[in-house]
N, C-alpha and C positions, 0 to 999 in steps of 0.2 A: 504494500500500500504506500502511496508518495507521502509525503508530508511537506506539505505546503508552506511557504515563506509569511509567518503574520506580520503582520502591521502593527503596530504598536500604539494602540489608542488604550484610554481609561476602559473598561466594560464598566455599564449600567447593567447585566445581566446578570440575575443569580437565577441559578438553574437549583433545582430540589428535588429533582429526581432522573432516574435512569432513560422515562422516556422525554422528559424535557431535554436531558443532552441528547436523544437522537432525533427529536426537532431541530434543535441548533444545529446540528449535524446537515441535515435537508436545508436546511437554508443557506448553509455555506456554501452548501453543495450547488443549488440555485445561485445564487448569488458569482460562485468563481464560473458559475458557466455563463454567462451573461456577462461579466468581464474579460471571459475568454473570447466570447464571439466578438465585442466590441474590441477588443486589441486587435484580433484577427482581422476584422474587418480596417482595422485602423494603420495595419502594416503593409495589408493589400493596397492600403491609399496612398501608402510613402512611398513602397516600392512604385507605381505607377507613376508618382511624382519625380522618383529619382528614376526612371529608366525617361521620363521626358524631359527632366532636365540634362540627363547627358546627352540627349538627340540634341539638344539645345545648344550646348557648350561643345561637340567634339570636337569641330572646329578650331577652337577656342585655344584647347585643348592642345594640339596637332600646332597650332602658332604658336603658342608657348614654346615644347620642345624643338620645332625649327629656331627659334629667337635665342633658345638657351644653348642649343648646338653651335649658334652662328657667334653670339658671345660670346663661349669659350674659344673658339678657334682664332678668334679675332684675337682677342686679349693673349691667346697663349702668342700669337704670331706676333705681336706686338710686348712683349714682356719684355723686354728692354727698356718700354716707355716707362716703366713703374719704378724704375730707376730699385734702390733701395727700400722700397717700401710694401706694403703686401696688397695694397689695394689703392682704388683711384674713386675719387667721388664725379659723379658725371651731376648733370643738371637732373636728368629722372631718376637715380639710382645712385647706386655704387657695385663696382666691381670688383673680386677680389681675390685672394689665392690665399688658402691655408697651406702651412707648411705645419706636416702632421712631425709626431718625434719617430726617430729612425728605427727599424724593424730588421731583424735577421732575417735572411734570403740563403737560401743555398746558391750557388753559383752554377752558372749553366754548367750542366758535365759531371757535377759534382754531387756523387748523392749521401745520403744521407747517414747509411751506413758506415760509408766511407769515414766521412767526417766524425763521428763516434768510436769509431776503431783510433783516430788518431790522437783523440781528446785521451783515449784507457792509453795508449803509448804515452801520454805525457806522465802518467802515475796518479796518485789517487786525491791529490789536492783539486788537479784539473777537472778529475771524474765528479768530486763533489763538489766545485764550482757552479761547472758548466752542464752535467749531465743529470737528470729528473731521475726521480728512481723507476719512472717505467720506461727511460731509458730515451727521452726526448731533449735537443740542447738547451740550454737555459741559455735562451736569446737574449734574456734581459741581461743577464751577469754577462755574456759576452759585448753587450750593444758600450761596455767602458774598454774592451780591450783594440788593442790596436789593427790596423791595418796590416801590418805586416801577419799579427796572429790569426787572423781571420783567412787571411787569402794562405794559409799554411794548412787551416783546414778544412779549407774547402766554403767560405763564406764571403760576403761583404756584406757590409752596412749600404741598407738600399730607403733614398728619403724618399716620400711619396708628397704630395701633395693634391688637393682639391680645389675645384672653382667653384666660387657662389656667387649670389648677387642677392644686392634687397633692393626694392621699388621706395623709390622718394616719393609718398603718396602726395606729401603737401605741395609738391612742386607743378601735382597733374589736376590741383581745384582749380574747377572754371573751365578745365577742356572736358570733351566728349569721351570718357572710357568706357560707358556703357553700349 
């Protein structure tokens, strides 16, 4: 049998006996069905609203990711302009470039195995450095060692970064964005 989520109101109701709670029982019972069909029927209204509002927006939709494609490629082919700095303010926006912090990469060719076997050749300080006990590198204690120790076994420190942008709303009152 389910047992249903209450709601948490005062009761005015004292029951006083066994068939009184299998009234209250029936009325519930009434009651969550009658809220079930009105959800039901109330879900069936949203979904119909959000399946014509995306008829509405795909478009929309479809410009956005061209504009944010053409942004990135733009700004990446232009990075040089951003001199020193990780972002630019334009009149509608801004544009920008996250520099995430650096991540261990095996190096092409270089697998993983490999690298683990050379880490036990260094002896057991390195092993319990850099190696997890189910036997994966510990990227993070290597992301302090050097260049030279990294590319010995079989690694490099690879930086990633990310492009965003935000819309300068207040800059677009008074034109037409609708």
């Amino acid at each position: 049998m389910a047992k249903s989520k209450r709601t948490q109101v005062k009761s005015t109701i004292t029951l006083a006996s066994w068939q009184e709670a299998d009234d209250a029982l029936r009325k519930v019972a009434f009651a969550q069905a009658k809220i079930d069909k009105v959800e039901a029927e109330m879900n069936a209204e949203i979904n119909k609203l959000r399946q014509a509002a995306e008829r509405k927006i795909v478009r929309e939709k479809e410009l956005v990711a061209e504009h944010e494609q053409a942004l990135e490629a733009f700004c990446r082919a232009k990075r040089a302009d951003f001199g020193d700095k990780q972002s630019r303010i334009l009149t509608f926006g801004e544009v920008n470039f996250r520099v995430h912090p650096d991540k261990i990469v095996q190096q092409k060719g270089t697998k993983i195995e490999q690298t683990i076997r050379i880490i036990k050749a260094m002896g057991k300080k390195a092993v319990d450095q850099w190696i997890r006990i189910k036997e994966e590198i510990n990227k993070d204690a290597l992301l302090k060692e050097s260049t030279e120790l990294l590319d010995e076994l079989g690694l490099e420190k690879k930086k990633t970064e990310s492009f965003g942008y935000a819309i300068n709303w207040e800059s677009l009152s008074g034109t037409d964005v609708a």
